[in-house]
C-alpha distance (Angstrom), angle and dihedral (degrees) to the residues before:
residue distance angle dihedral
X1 . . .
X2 3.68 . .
X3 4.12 96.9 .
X4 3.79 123.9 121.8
X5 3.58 97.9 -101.8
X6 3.95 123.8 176.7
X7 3.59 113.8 -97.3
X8 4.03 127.6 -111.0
X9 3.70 125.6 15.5
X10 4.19 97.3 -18.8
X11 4.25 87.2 57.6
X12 3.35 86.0 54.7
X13 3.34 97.1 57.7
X14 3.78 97.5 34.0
X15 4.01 80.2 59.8
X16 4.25 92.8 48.2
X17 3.86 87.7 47.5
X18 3.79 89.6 48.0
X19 4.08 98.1 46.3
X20 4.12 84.5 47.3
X21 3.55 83.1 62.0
X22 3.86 100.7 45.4
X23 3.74 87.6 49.5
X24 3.72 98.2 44.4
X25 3.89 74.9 49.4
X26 3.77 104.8 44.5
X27 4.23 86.6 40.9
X28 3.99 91.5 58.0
X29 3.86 96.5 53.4
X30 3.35 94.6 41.0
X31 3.50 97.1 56.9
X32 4.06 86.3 43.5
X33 3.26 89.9 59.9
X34 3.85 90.0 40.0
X35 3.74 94.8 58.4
X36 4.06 88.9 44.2
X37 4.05 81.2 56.1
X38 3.74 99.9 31.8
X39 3.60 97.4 -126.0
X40 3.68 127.2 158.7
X41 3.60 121.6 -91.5
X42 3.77 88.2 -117.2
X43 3.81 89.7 70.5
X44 3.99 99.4 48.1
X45 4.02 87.9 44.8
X46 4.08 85.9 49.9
X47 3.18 101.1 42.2
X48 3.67 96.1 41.1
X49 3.66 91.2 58.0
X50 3.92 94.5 44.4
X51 3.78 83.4 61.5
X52 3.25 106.1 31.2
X53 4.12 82.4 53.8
X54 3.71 92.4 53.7
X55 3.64 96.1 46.5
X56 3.88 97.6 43.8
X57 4.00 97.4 46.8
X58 3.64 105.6 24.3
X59 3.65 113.1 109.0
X60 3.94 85.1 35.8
X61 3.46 94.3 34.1
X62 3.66 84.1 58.4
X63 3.22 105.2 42.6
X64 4.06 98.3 53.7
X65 3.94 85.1 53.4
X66 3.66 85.3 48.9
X67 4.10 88.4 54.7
X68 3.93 87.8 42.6
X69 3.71 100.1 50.8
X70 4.03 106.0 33.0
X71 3.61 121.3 71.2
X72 3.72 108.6 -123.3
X73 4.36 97.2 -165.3
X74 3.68 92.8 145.1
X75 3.54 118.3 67.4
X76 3.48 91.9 -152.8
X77 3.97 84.4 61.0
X78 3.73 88.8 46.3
X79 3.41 100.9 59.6
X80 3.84 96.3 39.6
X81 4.01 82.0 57.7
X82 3.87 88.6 45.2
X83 3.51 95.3 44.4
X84 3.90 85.9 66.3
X85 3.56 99.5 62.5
X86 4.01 131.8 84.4
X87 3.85 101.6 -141.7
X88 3.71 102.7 -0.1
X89 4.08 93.8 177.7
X90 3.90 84.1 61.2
X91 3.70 103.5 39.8
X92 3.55 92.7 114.8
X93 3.93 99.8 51.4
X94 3.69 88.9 37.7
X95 4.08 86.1 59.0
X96 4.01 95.1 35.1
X97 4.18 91.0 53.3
X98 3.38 94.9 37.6
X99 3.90 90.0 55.8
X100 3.76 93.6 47.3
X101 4.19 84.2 41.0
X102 4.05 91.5 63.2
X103 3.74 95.6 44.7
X104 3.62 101.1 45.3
X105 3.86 84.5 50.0
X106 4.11 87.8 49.3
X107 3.90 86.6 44.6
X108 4.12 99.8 46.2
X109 4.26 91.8 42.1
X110 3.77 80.2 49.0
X111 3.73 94.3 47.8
X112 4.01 92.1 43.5
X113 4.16 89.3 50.0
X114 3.87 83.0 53.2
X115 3.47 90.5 48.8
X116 3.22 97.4 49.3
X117 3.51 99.9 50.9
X118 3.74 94.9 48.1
X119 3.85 78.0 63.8
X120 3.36 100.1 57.5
């Protein structure tokens, strides 16, 4: 996500609350369009978490395999690559929360559309 988040442990969670939102998001219109195309609910919950996924974590998602991948031997190179990122000393957690963020919002909008249909 490219937003100006906080730095340290409340970014972090500003970025998990976010992606739970995005999924819950993503999960909904996928299973809108789902019942439009009568598709299993295994599709809208996969491909609601594919996207919600990509749209939750990508910059960061990016940018840690970015750090994992390239090798950073010049410092000057390092801190043009570090320079880049938000909250570089939490880069990991920020991509790790975020992940489980976007599918626990695909799983509880899931959950509350099977809810609600037991209702009915």
């Amino acid at each position: 996500m490219n937003l100006a988040l906080h730095f340290g442990w409340l970014g972090v969670l500003e970025a998990a609350l976010i992606a739970l939102v995005v999924g819950a998001v993503c999960y909904l219109a996928f299973h809108w369009l789902g019942a439009r195309s009568r598709w299993a609910h295994g599709h809208a919950i996969g491909w609601g978490s594919l996207v919600a996924l990509a749209v939750a974590t990508g910059i960061d998602a990016w940018h840690l395999f970015y750090m994992g991948v390239v090798r950073l031997e010049s410092p000057v190179y390092a801190r043009i690559a570090l320079a880049k990122i938000h909250d570089p000393n939490f880069l990991a957690a920020r991509v790790f929360m975020s992940s489980v963020g976007a599918l626990s919002g695909v799983a509880l909008a899931w959950m509350a559309m099977h809810a609600r249909k037991r209702v009915d």
